[in-house]
Every structure is written in structure tokens, then in C-alpha cells.
C-alpha positions in Angstrom: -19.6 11.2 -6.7 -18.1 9.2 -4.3 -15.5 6.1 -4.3 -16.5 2.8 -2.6 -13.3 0.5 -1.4 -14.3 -3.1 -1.0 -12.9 -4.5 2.2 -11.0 -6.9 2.8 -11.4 -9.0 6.1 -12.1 -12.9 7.8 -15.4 -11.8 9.1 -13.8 -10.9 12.3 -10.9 -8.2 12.2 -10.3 -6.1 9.2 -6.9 -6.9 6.7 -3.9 -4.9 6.9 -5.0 -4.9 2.9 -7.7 -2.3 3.7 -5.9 0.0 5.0 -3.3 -0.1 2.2 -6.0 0.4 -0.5 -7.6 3.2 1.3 -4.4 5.3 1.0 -5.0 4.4 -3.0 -8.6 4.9 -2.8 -8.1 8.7 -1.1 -5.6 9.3 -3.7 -8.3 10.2 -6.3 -9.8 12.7 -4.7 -13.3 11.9 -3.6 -14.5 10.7 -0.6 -14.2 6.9 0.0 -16.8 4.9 1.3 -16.2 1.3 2.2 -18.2 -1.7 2.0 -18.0 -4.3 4.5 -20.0 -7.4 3.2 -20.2 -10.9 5.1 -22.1 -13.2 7.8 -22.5 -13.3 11.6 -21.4 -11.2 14.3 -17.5 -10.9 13.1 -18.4 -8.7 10.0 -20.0 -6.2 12.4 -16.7 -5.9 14.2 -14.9 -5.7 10.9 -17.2 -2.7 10.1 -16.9 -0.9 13.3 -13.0 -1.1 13.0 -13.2 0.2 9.1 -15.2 3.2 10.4 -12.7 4.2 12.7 -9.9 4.9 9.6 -9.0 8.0 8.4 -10.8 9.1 5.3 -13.6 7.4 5.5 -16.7 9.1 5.1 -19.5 6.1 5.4 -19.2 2.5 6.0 -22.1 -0.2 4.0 -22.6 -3.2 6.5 -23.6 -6.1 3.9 -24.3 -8.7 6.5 -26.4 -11.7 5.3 -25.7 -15.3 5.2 -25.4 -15.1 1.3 -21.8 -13.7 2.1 -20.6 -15.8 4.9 -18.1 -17.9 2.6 -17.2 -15.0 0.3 -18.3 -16.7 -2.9 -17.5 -14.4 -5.8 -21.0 -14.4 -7.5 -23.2 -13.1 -4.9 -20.4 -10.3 -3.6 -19.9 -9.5 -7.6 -23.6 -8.8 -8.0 -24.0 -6.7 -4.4 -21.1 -4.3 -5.7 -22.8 -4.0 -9.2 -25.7 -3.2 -7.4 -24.2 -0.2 -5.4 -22.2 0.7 -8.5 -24.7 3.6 -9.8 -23.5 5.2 -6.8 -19.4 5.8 -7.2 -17.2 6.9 -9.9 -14.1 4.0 -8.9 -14.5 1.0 -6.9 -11.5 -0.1 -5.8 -10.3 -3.3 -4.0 -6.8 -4.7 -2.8 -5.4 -7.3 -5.5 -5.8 -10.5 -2.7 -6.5 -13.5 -4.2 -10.3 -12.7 -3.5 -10.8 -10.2 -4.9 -8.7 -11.0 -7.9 -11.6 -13.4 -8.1 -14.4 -11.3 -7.8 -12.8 -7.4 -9.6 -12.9 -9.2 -12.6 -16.6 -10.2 -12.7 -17.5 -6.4 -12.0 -15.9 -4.9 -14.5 -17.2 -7.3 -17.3 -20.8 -7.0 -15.2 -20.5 -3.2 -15.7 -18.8 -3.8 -19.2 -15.8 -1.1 -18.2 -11.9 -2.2 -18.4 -10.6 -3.2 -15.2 -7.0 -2.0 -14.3 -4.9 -4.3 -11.9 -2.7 -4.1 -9.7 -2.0 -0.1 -9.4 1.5 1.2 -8.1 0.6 5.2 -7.9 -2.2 7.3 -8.9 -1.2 10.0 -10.9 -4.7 11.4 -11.2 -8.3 10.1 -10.8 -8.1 8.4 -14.3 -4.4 7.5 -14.3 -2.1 5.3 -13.0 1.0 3.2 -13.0 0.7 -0.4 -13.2 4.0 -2.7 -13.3 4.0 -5.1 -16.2 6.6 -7.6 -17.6 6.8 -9.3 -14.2 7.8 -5.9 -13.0 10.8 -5.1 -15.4 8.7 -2.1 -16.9 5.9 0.1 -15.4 2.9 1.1 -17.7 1.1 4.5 -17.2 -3.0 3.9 -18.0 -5.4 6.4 -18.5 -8.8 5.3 -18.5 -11.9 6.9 -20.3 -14.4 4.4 -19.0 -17.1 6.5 -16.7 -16.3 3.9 -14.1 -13.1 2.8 -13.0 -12.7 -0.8 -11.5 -9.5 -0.8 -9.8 -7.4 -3.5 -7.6 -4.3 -1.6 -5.6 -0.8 -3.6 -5.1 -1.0 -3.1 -1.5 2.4 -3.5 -1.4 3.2 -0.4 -2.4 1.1 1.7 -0.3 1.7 2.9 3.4 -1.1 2.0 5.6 -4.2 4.3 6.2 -4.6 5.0 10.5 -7.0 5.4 12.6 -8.4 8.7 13.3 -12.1 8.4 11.8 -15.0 8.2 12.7 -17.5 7.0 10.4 -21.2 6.6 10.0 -22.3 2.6 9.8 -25.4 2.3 7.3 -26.5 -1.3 6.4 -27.3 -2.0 2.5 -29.8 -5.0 1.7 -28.0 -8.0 0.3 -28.5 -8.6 -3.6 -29.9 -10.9 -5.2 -28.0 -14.4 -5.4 -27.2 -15.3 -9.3 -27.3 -18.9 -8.4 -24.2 -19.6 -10.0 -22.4 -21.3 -7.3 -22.9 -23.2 -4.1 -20.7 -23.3 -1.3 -20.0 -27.1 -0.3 -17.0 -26.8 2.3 -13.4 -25.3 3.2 -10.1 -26.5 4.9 -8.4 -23.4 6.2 -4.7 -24.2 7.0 -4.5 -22.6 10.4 -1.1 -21.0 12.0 0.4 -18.7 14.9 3.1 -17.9 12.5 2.1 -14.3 10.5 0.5 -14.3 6.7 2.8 -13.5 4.2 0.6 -10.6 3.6 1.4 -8.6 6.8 4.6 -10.6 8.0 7.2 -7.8 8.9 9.8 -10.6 8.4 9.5 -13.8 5.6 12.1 -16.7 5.5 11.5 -18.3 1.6 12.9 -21.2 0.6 13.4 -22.6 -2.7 13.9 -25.5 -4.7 17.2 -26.5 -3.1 15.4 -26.9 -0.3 14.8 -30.9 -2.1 12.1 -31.9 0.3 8.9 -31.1 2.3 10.5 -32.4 5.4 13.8 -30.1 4.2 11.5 -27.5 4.9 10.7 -28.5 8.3 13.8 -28.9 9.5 15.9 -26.0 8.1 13.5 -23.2 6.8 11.1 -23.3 9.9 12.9 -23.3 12.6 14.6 -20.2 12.0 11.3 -18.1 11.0 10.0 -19.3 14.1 13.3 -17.7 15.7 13.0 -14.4 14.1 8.5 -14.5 14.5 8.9 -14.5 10.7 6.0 -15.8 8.2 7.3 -18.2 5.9 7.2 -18.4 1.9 8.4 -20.2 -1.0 9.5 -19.8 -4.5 6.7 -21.5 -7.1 9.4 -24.3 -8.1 9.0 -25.7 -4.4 5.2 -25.4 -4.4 5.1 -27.3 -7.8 7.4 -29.6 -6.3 5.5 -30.4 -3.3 7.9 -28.8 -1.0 5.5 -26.3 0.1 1.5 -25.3 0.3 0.1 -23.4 -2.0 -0.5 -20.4 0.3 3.0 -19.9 0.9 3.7 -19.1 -2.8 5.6 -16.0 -3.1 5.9 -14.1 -6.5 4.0 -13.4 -10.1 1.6 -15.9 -9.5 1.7 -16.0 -5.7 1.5 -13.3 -3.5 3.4 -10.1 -3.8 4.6 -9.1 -0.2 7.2 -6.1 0.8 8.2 -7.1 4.6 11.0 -5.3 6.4 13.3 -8.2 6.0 13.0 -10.8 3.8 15.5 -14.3 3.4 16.0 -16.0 0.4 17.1 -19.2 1.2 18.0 -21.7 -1.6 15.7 -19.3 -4.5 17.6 -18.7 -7.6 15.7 -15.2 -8.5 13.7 -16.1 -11.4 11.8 -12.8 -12.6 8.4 -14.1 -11.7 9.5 -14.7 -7.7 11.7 -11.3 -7.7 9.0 -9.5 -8.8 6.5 -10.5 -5.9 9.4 -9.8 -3.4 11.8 -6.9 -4.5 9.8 -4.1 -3.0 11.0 -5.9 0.5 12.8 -3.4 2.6 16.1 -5.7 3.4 16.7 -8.8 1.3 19.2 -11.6 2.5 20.1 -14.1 0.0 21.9 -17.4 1.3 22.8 -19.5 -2.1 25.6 -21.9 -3.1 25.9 -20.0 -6.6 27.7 -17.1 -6.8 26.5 -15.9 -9.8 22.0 -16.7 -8.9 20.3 -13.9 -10.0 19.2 -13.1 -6.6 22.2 -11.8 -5.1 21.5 -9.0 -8.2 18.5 -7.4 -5.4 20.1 -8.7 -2.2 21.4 -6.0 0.3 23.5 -8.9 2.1 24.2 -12.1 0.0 26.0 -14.8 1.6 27.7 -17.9 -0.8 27.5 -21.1 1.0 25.4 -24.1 1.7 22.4 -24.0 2.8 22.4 -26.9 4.6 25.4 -25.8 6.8 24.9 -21.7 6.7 20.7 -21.8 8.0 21.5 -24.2 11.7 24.1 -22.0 12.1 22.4 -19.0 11.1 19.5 -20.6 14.2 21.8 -22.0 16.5 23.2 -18.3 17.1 20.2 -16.6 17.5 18.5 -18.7 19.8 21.9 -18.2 22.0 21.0 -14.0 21.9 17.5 -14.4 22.4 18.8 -16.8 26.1 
């Protein structure tokens, strides 16, 4: 049989998150369908660009109004209903789907297995575990395999396909939840999740407006996304969505800053697969500088204006 990837997308364009878990999803060896669910006239789009990857042999166009506000229920019980069909369904580990991944593996009663690094075989994998300090090999002998894929880890898939489009009728709502309303915090900086560049800040940073002043400015320089360590989310410093680490999102850019982050294990391990990490701390001895390619001792609140200051003069 066949493996069925579960896109990833905002009802309009397709995540860089797809294309990361195809590469897993090709990796065990069948062909790899992917399933495109969502309302209005954005998902279609969203469909037509996952058809035109490499690998993929068939795209499912779920497109019903009982998937407009990706509500974890309704999409849980349309992939259990397609299940008889595949042999793995596989997902990126976003924070959506490690909401809905969950919910079909205990539908199909099988063992899920999170947050893959490398497939060894089609039931085999690495997984990190112990924030990242140790990587656990998993074999699975459930007849189904219910996978997420660290995207970080994977190249991107490319175009180069051309894939049938074939519409599958929505399931049947369970009725267990109700969508009432959303505030979307809206940006022209990059998500974390496909930001070639972050600037982080941490709890040094003291304040919200800190944050403002100092760490923003110079991502805007450098067209960076921007992050933070979980002590300044919990601390107010910073939203919720810019949470990078064990709990937050796991990112690998080509350059990430560390400004003001200490380098507890849960933050490195949702930022060490970065390509180039610059640390800028007062303490010498802060566990970050232990992954840093360039560290730099000194204070923050001097080193970052100077830091922007000099490279607004080379982009005059």
C-alpha cells in the first residue's frame, strides 16, 4: 500500500513543513499520497501546489466547511476514515498536528512515534529524546504507523511533479467541538518555522518593551523572524508564538542569535540543529556559548545598538 502525508498549509499556500515531511514520507519506500483538507477557494490552491512536488503520486482535496478552522476532531476522523487505505500516515510535528496525530493513533488504537530524525527502514526510526541529549532507535510492529517528522531535520522536497487531484467526501463531524473565534497575530516579519535568520532573546531582555527596542530592530535589519527563550514568554516578555525550544517550536535557520538566553537544555534543543549560532551574553561561562560558532561576552544592552547601528550603515 501506499503512504498518505497530511499537509500542512493556511488554506491558501502550502507550508515549507510539507515539503520537509514528504522527504520523510518518500523515505519508506511507497508511494506518498497527500491529503489536502480545508474550506474555500485557498485549499484548492494549496492542493494544486502539493501536486506539483516531487514524489507525489495522488493528491485528496478535502474541502468542506467542516475544515475551514482546522479543528482537530473532524480532521482526526477524515484521516481515520482514509486510514484502511495506507500502511503510515505521516504529518509534520506543527503544533497542529501535534494536536490532531495523537487522536489517530489512539482512534486506530496503534503507537504513535513523534518527532522522527531519520528513517532507517519502513518500520524504524530515530527519534531524539532527553531534550535531545540522546537519540532513540524505534521499531514498530503496529500494522500502521502514525508518524510526525521533525521537519527540522529534513531538506525540502521540490517541485518537479505532477500529480493527479481527486476530491474525498468529508467525514462525519464527531460533534465534539465547536469553533467560536480566533485572533491570528499577523506579521511581515518570517515564521520561525521557515525564517532563514532568527534573532531570540531571553530573559535578560527584563521587559516587553526591552524587546522592542533592542531585539526587533535588529531582526528587522537582517529580514530575520524573531524568537524567544520560554523564561521570557512566561515572563510576559514575549507571545507565545515566538517560543523557541522543547516546548516551543524546534527551528534550524541558517543563522540564528541568541541574545540574552542562558542555554537551558529545553531551548538548545529546539535550536542547535541551526546552521550558524551567535551567542551575545554577559556570562562567560552560559551554557550557550557551549553550541555557539561565534560567542561574544558583553552587554547586551550596549553590544545589540551597536551590533544595528553598523549594519544599517552597510545596507546605505
Amino acid at each position: 500500500m501506499a503512504t498518505l502525508l497530511i499537509a500542512e498549509h493556511d488554506h491558501a499556500q502550502l507550508k515549507d513543513a510539507t515539503n520537509k515531511a514528504l522527504t520523510a514520507a518518500a523515505a519508506l519506500g511507497a508511494e506518498v499520497h497527500v491529503l489536502v483538507a480545508g474550506g474555500g477557494e485557498g485549499t484548492k490552491a494549496a492542493a494544486e501546489a502539493a501536486a506539483k512536488l516531487q514524489g507525489v503520486a495522488k493528491v485528496l482535496l478535502a474541502d468542506a466547511p467542516l475544515y475551514e478552522h482546522d479543528l482537530a476532531e473532524p480532521l482526526a476522523a477524515l484521516i481515520v476514515s482514509l486510514a484502511p487505505n495506507y500502511d503510515a500516515i505521516v504529518a509534520p510535528a506543527t503544533s497542529r498536528f501535534k494536536n490532531v496525530m495523537p487522536r489517530v493513533a489512539a482512534l486506530l488504537d496503534v503507537m504513535q512515534v513523534s518527532e522522527i530524525i531519520k528513517v532507517i527502514a519502513p518500520d524504524t526510526y530515530e527519534r531524539p529524546i532527553y531534550a535531545g541529549n540522546a537519540i532513540q532507535t524505534v521499531k514498530s510492529k503496529d500494522a500502521k504507523k502514525v508518524i510526525t517528522v521533525r521537519t527540522s531535520t529534513f531538506q525540502a522536497t521540490g517541485e518537479g511533479g505532477s500529480a493527479a487531484i481527486e476530491p474525498v467526501a468529508a467525514a462525519a463531524d464527531p460533534g465534539l467541538s465547536t469553533f467560536v473565534g480566533e485572533e491570528v497575530a499577523k506579521s511581515d516579519r518570517p515564521e520561525l518555522a521557515s525564517a532563514k535568520i532568527i534573532v531570540s532573546g531571553g530573559r535578560a531582555m527584563q521587559s516587553r518593551e526591552n524587546f522592542t527596542k533592542y531585539i526587533e530592530p535588529l531582526a528587522d535589519k537582517l529580514g530575520a523572524g524573531v524568537g524567544a527563550s520560554r523564561a521570557a514568554v512566561d515572563a510576559g516578555y514575549a507571545p507565545n508564538d515566538w517560543q523557541v525550544g522543547q516546548t516551543g517550536k524546534v527551528v534550524a535557520p541558517e543563522l540564528y542569535i541568541a541574545i540574552g538566553i542562558s542555554g537551558a537544555i529545553q531551548h538548545l534543543a529546539g535550536m542547535k540543529d541551526s546552521k550558524v549560532i551567535v551567542a551575545i551574553n554577559k556570562d562567560e561561562d552560559a551554557p550557550i556559548f557551549q553550541v555557539a560558532d561565534y560567542g561574544l561576552v558583553a552587554d547586551l544592552y550596549q553590544a545589540v545598538p551597536e551590533l544595528t547601528d553598523e549594519l544599517g550603515k552597510l545596507g546605505k
